[in-house]
Biotite code that builds the C-alpha atoms (Angstrom):
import biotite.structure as struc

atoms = struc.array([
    struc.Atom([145.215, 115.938, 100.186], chain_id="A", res_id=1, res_name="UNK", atom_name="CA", element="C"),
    struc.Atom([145.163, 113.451, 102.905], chain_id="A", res_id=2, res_name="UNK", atom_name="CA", element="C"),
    struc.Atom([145.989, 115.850, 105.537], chain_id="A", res_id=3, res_name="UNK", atom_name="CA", element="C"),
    struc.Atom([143.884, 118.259, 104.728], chain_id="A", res_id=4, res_name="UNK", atom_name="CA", element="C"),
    struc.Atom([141.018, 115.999, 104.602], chain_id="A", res_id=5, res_name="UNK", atom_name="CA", element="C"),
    struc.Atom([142.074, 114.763, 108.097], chain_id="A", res_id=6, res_name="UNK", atom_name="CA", element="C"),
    struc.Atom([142.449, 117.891, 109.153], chain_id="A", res_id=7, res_name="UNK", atom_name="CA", element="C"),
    struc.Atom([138.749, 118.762, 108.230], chain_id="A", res_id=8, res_name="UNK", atom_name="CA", element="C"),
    struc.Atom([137.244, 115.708, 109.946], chain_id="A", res_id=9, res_name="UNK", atom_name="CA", element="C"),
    struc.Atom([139.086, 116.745, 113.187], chain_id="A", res_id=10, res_name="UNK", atom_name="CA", element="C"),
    struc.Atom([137.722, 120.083, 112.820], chain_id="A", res_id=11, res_name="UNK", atom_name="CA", element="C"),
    struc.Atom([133.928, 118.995, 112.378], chain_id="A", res_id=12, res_name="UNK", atom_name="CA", element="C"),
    struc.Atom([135.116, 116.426, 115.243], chain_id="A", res_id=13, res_name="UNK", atom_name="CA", element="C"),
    struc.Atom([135.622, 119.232, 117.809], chain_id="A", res_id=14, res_name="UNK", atom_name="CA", element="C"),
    struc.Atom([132.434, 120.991, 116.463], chain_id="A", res_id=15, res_name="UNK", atom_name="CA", element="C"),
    struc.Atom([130.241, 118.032, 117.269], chain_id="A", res_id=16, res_name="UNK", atom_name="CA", element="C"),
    struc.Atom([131.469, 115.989, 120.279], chain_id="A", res_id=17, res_name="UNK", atom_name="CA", element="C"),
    struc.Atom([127.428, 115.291, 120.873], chain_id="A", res_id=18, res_name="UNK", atom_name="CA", element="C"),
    struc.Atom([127.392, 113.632, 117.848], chain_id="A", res_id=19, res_name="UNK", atom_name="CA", element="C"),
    struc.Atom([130.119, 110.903, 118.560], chain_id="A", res_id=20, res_name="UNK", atom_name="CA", element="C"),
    struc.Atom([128.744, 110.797, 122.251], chain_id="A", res_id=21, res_name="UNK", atom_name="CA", element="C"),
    struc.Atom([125.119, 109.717, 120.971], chain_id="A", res_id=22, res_name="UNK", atom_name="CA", element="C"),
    struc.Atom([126.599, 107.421, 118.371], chain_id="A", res_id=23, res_name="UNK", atom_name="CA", element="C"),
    struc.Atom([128.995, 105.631, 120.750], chain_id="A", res_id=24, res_name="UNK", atom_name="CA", element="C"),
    struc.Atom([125.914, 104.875, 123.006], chain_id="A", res_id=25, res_name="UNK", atom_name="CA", element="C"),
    struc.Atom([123.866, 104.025, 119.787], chain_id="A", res_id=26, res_name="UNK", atom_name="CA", element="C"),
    struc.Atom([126.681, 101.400, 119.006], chain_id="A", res_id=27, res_name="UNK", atom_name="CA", element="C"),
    struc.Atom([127.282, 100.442, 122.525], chain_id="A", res_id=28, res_name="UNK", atom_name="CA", element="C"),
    struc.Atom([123.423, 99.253, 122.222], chain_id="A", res_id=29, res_name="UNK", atom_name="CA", element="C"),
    struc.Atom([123.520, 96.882, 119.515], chain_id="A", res_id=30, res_name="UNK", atom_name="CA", element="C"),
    struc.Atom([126.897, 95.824, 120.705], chain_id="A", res_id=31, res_name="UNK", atom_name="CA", element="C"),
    struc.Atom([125.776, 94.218, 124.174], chain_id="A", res_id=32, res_name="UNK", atom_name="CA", element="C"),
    struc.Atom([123.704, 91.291, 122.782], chain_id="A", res_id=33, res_name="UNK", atom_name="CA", element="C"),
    struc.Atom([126.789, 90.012, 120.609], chain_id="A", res_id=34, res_name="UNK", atom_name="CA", element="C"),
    struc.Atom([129.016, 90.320, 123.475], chain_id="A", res_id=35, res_name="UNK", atom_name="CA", element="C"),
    struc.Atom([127.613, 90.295, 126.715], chain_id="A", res_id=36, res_name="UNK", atom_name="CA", element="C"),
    struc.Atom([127.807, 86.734, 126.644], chain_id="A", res_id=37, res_name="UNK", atom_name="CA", element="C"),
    struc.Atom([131.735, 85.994, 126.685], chain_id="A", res_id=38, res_name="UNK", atom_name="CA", element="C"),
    struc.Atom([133.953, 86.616, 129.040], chain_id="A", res_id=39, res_name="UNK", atom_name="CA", element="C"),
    struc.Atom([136.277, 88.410, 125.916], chain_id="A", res_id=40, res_name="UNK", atom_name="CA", element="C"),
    struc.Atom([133.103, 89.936, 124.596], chain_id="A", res_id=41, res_name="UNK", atom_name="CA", element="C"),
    struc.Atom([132.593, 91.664, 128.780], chain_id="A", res_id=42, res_name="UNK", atom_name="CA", element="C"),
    struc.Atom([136.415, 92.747, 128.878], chain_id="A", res_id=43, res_name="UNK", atom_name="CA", element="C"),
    struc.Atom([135.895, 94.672, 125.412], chain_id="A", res_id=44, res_name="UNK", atom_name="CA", element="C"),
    struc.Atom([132.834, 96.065, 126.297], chain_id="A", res_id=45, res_name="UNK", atom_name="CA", element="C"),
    struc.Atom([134.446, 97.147, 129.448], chain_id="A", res_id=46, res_name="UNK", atom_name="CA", element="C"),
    struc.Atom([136.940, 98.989, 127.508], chain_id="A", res_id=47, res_name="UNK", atom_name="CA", element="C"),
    struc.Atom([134.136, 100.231, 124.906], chain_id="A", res_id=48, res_name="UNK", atom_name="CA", element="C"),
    struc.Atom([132.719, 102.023, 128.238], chain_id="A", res_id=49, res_name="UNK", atom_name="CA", element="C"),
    struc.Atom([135.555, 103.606, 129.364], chain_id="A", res_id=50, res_name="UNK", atom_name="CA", element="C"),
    struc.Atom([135.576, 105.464, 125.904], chain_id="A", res_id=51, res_name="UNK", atom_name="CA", element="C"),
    struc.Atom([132.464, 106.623, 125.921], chain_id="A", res_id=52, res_name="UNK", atom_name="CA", element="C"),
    struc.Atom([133.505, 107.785, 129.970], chain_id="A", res_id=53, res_name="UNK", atom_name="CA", element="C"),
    struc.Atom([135.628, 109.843, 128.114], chain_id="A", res_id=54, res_name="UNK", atom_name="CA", element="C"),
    struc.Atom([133.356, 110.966, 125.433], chain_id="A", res_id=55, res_name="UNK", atom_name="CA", element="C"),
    struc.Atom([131.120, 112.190, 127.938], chain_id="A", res_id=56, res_name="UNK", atom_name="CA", element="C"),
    struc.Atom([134.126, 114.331, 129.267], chain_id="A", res_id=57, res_name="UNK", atom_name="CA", element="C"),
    struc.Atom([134.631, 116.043, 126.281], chain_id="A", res_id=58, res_name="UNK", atom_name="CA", element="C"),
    struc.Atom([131.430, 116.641, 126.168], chain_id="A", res_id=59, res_name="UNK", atom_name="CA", element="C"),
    struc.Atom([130.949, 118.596, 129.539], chain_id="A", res_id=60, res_name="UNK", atom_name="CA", element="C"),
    struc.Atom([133.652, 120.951, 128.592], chain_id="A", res_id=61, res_name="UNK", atom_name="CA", element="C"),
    struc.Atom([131.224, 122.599, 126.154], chain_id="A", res_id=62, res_name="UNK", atom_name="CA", element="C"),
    struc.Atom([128.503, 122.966, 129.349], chain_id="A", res_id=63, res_name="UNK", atom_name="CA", element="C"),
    struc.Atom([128.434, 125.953, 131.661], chain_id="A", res_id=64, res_name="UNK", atom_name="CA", element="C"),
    struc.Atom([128.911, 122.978, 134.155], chain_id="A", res_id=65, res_name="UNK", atom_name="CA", element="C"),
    struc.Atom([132.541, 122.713, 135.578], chain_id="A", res_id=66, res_name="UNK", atom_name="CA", element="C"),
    struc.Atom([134.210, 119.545, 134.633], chain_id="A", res_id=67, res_name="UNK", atom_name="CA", element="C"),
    struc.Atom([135.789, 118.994, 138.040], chain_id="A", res_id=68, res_name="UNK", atom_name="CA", element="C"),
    struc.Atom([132.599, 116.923, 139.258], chain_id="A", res_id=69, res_name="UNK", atom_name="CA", element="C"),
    struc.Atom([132.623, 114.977, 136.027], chain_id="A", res_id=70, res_name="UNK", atom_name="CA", element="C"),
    struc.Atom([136.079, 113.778, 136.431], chain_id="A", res_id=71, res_name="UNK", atom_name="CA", element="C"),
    struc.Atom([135.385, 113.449, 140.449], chain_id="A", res_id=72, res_name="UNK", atom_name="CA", element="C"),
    struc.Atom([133.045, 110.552, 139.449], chain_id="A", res_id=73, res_name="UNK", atom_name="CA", element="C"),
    struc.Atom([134.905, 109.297, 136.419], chain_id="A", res_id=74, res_name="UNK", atom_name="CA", element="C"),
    struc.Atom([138.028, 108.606, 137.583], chain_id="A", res_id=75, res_name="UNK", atom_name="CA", element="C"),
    struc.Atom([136.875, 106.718, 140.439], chain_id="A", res_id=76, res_name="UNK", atom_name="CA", element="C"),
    struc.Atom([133.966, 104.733, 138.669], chain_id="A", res_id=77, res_name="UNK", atom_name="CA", element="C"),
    struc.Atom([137.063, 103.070, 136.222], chain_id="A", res_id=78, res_name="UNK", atom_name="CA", element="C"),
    struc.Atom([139.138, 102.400, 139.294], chain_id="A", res_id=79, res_name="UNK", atom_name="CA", element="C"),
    struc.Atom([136.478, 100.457, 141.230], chain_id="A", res_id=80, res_name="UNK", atom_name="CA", element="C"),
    struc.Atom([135.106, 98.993, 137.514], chain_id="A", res_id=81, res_name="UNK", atom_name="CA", element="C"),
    struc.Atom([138.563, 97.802, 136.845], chain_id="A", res_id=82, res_name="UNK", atom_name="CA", element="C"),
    struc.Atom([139.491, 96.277, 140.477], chain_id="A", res_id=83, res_name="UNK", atom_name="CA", element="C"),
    struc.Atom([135.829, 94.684, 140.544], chain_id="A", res_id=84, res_name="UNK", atom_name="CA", element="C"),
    struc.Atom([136.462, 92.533, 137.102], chain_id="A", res_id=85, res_name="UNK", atom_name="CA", element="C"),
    struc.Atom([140.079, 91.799, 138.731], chain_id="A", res_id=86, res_name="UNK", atom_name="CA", element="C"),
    struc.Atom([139.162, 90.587, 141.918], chain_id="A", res_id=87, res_name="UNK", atom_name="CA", element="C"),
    struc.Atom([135.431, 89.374, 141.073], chain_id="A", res_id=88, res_name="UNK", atom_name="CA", element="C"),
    struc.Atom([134.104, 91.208, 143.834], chain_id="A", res_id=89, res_name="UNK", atom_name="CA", element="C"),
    struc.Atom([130.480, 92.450, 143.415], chain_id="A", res_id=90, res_name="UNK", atom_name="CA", element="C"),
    struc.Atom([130.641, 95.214, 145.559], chain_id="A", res_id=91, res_name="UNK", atom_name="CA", element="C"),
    struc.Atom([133.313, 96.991, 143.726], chain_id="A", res_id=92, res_name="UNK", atom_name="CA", element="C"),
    struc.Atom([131.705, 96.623, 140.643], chain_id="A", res_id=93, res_name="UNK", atom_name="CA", element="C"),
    struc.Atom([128.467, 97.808, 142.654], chain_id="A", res_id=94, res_name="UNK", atom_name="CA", element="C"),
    struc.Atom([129.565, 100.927, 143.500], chain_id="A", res_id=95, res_name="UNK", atom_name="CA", element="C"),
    struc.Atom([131.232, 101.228, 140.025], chain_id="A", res_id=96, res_name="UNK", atom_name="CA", element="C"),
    struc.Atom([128.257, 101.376, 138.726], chain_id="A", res_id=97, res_name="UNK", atom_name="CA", element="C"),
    struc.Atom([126.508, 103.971, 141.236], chain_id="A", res_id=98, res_name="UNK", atom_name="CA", element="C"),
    struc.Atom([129.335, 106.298, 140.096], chain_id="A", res_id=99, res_name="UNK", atom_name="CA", element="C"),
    struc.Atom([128.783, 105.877, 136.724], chain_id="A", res_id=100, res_name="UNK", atom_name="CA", element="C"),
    struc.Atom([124.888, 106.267, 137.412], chain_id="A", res_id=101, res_name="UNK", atom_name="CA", element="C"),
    struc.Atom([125.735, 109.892, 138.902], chain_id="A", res_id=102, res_name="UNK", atom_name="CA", element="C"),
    struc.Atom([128.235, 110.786, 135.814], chain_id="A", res_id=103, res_name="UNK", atom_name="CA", element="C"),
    struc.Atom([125.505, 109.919, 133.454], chain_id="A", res_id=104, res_name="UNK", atom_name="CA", element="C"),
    struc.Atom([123.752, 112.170, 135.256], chain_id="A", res_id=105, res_name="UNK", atom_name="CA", element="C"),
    struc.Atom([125.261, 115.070, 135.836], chain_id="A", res_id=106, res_name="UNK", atom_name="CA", element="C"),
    struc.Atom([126.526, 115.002, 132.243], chain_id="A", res_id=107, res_name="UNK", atom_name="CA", element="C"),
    struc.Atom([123.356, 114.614, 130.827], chain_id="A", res_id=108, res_name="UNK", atom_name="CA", element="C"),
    struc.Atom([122.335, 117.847, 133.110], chain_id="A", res_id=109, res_name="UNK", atom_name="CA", element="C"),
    struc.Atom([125.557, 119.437, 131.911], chain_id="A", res_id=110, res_name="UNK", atom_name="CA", element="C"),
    struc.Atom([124.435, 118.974, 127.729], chain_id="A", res_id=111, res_name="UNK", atom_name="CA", element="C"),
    struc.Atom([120.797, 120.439, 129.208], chain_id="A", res_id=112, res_name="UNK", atom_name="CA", element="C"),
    struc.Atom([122.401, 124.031, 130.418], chain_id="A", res_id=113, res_name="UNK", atom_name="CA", element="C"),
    struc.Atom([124.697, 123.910, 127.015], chain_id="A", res_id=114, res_name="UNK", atom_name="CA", element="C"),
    struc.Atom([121.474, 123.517, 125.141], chain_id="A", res_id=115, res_name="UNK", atom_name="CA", element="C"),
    struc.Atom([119.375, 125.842, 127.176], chain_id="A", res_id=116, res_name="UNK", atom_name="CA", element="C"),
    struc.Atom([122.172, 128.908, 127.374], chain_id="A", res_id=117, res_name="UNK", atom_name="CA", element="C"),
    struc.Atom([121.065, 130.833, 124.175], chain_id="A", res_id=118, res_name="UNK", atom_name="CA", element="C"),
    struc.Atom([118.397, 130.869, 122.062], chain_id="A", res_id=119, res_name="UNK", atom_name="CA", element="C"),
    struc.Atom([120.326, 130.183, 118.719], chain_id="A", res_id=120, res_name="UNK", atom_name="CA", element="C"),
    struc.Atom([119.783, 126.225, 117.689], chain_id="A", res_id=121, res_name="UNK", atom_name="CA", element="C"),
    struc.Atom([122.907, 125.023, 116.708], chain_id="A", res_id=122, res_name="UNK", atom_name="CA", element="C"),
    struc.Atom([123.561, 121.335, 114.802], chain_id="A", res_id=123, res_name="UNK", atom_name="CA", element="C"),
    struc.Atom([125.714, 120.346, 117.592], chain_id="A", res_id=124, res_name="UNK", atom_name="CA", element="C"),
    struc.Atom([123.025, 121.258, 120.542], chain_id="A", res_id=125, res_name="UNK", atom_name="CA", element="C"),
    struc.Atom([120.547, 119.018, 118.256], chain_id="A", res_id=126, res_name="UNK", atom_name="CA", element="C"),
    struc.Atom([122.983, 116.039, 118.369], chain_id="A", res_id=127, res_name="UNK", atom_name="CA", element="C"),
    struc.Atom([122.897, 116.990, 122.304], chain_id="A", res_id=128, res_name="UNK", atom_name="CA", element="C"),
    struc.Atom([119.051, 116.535, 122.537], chain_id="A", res_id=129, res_name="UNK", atom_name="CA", element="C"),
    struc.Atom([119.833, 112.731, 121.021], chain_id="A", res_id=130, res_name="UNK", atom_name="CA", element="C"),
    struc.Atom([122.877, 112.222, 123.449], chain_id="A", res_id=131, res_name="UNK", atom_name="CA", element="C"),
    struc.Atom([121.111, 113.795, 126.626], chain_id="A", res_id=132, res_name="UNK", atom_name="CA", element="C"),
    struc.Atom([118.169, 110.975, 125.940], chain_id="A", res_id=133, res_name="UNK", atom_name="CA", element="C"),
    struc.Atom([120.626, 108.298, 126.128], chain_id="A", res_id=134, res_name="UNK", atom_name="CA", element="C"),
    struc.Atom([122.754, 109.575, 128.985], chain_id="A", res_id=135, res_name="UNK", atom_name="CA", element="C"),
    struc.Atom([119.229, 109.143, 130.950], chain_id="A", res_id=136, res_name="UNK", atom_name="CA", element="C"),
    struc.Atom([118.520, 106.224, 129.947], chain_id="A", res_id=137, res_name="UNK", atom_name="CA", element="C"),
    struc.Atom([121.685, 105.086, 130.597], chain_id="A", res_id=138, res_name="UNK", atom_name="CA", element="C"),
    struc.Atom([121.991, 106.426, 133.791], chain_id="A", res_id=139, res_name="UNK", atom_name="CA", element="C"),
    struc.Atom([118.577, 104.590, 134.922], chain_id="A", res_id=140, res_name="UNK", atom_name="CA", element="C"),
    struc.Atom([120.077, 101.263, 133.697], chain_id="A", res_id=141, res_name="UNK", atom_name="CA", element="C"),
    struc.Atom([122.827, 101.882, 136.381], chain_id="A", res_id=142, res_name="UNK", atom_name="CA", element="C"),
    struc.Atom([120.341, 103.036, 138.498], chain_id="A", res_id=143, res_name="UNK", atom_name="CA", element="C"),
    struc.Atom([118.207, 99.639, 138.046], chain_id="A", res_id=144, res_name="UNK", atom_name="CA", element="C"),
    struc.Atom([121.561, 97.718, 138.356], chain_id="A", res_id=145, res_name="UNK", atom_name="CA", element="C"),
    struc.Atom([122.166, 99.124, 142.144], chain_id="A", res_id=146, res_name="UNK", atom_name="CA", element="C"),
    struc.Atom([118.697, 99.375, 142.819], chain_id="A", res_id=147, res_name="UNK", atom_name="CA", element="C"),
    struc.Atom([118.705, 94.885, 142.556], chain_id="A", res_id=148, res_name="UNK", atom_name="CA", element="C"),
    struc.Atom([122.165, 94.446, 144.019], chain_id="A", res_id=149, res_name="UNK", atom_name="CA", element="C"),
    struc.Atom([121.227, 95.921, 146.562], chain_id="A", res_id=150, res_name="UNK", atom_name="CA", element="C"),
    struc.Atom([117.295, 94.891, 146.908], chain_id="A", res_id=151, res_name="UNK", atom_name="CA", element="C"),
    struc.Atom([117.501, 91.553, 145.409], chain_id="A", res_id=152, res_name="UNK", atom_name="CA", element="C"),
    struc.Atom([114.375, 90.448, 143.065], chain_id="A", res_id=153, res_name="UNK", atom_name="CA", element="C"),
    struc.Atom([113.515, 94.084, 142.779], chain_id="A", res_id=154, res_name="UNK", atom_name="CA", element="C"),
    struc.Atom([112.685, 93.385, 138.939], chain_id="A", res_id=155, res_name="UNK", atom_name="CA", element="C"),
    struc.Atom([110.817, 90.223, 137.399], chain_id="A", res_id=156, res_name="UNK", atom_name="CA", element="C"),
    struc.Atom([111.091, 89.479, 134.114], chain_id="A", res_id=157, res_name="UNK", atom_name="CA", element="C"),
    struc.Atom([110.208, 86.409, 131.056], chain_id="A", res_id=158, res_name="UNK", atom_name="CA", element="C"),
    struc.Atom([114.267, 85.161, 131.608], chain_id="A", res_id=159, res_name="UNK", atom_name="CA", element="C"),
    struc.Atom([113.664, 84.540, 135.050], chain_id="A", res_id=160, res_name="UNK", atom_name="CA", element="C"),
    struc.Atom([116.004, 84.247, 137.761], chain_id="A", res_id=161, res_name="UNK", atom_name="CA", element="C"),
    struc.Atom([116.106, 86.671, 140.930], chain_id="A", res_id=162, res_name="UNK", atom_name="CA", element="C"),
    struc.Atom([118.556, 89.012, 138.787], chain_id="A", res_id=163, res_name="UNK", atom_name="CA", element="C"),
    struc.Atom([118.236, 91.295, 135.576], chain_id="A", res_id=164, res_name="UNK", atom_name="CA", element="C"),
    struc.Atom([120.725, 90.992, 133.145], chain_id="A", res_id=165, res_name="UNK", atom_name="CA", element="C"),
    struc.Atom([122.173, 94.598, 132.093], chain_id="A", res_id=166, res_name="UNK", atom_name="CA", element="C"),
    struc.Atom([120.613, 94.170, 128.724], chain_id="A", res_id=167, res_name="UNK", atom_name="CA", element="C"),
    struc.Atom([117.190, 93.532, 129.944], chain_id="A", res_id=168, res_name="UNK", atom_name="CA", element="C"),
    struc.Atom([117.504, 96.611, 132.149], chain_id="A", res_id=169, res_name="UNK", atom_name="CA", element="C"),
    struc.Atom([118.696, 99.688, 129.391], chain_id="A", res_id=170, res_name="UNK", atom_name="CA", element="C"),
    struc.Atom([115.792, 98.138, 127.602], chain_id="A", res_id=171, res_name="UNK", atom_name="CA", element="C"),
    struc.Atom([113.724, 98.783, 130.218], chain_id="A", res_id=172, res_name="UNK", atom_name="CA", element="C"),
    struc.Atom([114.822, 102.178, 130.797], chain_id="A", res_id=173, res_name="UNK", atom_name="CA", element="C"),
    struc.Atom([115.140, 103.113, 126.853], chain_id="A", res_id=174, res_name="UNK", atom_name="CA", element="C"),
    struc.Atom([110.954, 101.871, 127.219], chain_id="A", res_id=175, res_name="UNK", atom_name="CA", element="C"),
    struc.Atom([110.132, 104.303, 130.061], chain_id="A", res_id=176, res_name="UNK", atom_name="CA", element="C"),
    struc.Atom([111.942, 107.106, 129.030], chain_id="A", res_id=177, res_name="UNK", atom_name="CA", element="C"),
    struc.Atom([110.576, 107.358, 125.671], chain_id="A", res_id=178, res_name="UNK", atom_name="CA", element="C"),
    struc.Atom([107.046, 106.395, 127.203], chain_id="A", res_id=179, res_name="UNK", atom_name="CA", element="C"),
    struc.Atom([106.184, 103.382, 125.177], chain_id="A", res_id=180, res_name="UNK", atom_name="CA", element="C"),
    struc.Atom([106.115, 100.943, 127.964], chain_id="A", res_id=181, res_name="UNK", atom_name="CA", element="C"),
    struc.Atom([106.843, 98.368, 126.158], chain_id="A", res_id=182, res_name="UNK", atom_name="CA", element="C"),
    struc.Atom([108.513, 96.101, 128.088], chain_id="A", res_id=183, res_name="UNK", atom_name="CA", element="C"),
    struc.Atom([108.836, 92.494, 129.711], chain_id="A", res_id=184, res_name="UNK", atom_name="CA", element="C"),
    struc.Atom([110.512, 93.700, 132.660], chain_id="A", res_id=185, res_name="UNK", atom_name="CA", element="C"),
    struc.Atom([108.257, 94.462, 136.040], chain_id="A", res_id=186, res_name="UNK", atom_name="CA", element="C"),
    struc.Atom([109.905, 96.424, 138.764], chain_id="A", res_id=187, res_name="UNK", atom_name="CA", element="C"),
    struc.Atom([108.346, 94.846, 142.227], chain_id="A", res_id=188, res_name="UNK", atom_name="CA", element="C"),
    struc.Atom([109.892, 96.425, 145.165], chain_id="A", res_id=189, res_name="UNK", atom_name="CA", element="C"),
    struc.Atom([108.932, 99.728, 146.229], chain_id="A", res_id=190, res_name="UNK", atom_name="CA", element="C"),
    struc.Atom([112.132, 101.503, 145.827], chain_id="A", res_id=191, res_name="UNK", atom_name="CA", element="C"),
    struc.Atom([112.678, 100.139, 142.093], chain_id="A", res_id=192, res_name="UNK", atom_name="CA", element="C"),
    struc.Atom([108.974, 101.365, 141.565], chain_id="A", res_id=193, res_name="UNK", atom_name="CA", element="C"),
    struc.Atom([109.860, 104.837, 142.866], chain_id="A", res_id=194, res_name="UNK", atom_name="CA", element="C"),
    struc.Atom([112.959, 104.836, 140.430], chain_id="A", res_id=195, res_name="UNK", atom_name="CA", element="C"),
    struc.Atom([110.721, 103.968, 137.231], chain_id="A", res_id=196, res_name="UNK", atom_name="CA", element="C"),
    struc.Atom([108.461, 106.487, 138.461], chain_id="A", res_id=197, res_name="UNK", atom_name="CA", element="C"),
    struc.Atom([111.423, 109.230, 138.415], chain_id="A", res_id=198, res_name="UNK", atom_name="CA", element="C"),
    struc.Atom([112.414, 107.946, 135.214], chain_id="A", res_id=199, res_name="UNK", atom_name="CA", element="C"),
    struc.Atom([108.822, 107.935, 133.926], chain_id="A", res_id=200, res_name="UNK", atom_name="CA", element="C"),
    struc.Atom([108.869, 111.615, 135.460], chain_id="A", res_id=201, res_name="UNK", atom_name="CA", element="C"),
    struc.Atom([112.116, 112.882, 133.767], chain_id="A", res_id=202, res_name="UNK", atom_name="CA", element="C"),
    struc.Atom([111.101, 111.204, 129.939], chain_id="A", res_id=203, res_name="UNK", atom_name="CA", element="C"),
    struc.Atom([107.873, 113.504, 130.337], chain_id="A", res_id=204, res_name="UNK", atom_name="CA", element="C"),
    struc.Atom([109.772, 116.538, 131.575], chain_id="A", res_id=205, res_name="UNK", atom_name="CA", element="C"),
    struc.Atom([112.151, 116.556, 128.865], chain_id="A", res_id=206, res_name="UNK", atom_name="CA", element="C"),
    struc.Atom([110.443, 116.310, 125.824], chain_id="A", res_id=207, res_name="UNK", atom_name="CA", element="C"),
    struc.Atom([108.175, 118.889, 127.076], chain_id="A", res_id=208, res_name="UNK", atom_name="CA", element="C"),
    struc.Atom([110.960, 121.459, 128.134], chain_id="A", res_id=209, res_name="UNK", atom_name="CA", element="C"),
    struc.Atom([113.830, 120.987, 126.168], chain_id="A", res_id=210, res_name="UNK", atom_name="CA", element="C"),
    struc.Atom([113.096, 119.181, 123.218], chain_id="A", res_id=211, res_name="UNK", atom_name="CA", element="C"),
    struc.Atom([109.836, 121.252, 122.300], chain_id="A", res_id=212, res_name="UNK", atom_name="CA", element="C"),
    struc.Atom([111.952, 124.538, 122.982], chain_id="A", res_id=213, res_name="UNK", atom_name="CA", element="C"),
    struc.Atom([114.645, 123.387, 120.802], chain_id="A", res_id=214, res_name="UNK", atom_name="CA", element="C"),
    struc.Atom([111.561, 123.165, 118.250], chain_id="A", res_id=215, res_name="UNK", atom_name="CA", element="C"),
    struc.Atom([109.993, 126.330, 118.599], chain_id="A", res_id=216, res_name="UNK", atom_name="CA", element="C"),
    struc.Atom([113.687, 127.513, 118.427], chain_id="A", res_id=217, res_name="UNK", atom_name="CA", element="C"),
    struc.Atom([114.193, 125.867, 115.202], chain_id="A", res_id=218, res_name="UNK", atom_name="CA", element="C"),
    struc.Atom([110.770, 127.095, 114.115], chain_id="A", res_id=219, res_name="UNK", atom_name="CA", element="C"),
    struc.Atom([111.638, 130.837, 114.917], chain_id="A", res_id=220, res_name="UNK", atom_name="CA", element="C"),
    struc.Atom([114.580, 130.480, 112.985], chain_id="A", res_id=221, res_name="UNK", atom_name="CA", element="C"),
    struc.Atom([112.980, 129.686, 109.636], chain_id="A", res_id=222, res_name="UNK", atom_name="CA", element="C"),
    struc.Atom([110.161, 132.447, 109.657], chain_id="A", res_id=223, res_name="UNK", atom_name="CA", element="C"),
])
């Protein structure tokens, strides 16, 4: 009985990989605020990252997209991640972080042909409209993180200080993505102000083309 039942879990596994991608980076958020502040809290979020890196791997093998690209940007984005903790050296962790801005990216692109390559809804490609939201928003956050490394003071914010912490910044792009706003976080320089403007652009675009035809999909279906 055991088996088996393992055996069905790994099946419904493979048949939803969106599904542990979205609720990885669902955990991943109300992770950071316990352990962003330790040096041992960092490390295992460091390690929590590189497993959702890996998620988001699995998850492009279900795209049209080739996974070459994907695994271009991943394997690199660990090796400079991993040699910027080790040596403490800002730059590695820098572009890290730009390479992990561009995986985001293209995987979140990737889930965005799977969903838009038939017209049959599936449960999976509905778990894929959750994890394509967070891949943007993540991506931004990286985005935001270059954009003040290498622009410093480019965002102001309540906590002060010329730099945002990551925290502060996925909330900030988790607010313009969904278009609520709702932040405490002000970009100032003109290129972070161009980059909330793409983000602002993208949040817009993709309800309106691929979450409202995954709707009228669904609604299709059921008359």
């Amino acid at each position: 009985m055991p088996v088996a039942m393992t055996t069905r879990w790994l099946a419904i596994a493979r048949r939803h990989p969106s599904a542990w991608l979205l609720g990885a980076q669902l955990l991943a958020v109300l992770l950071y605020p316990a352990l962003d502040d330790t040096a041992a809290g960092r490390a295992a979020l460091g390690m929590f990252g590189m497993a959702v890196l890996g998620l988001a791997l699995w998850v492009v093998q279900r795209s049209p997209l080739g996974t070459w690209l994907a695994l271009v940007l991943a394997i690199p984005s660990v090796v400079f991640s991993l040699a910027g903790a080790l040596l403490d050296r800002t730059a590695l962790l820098t572009t890290a972080q730009l390479l992990e801005s561009l995986l985001y990216f293209y995987t979140a692109g990737a889930l965005i042909a799977y969903m838009l390559q038939d017209h049959k809804v599936t449960r999976d490609e509905l778990f894929a409209a959750g994890a394509t939201f967070t891949l943007l928003a993540w991506a931004f956050a990286f985005t935001f993180a270059v954009c003040q490394q290498w622009y410093p003071g480019s965002f102001q914010g309540t906590g002060g200080g010329a730099q945002r912490s990551w925290m502060e910044l996925l909330y900030l792009s988790f607010s313009l993505l969904s278009g609520v706003g709702l932040s405490d976080v002000v970009p100032v320089h003109p290129q972070a102000r161009a980059l909330v403007m793409l983000e602002q652009f993208s949040g817009v675009m993709y309800v309106a083309l691929v979450v409202s035809r995954l709707v009228g999909l669904t609604m299709l279906r059921r008359m």
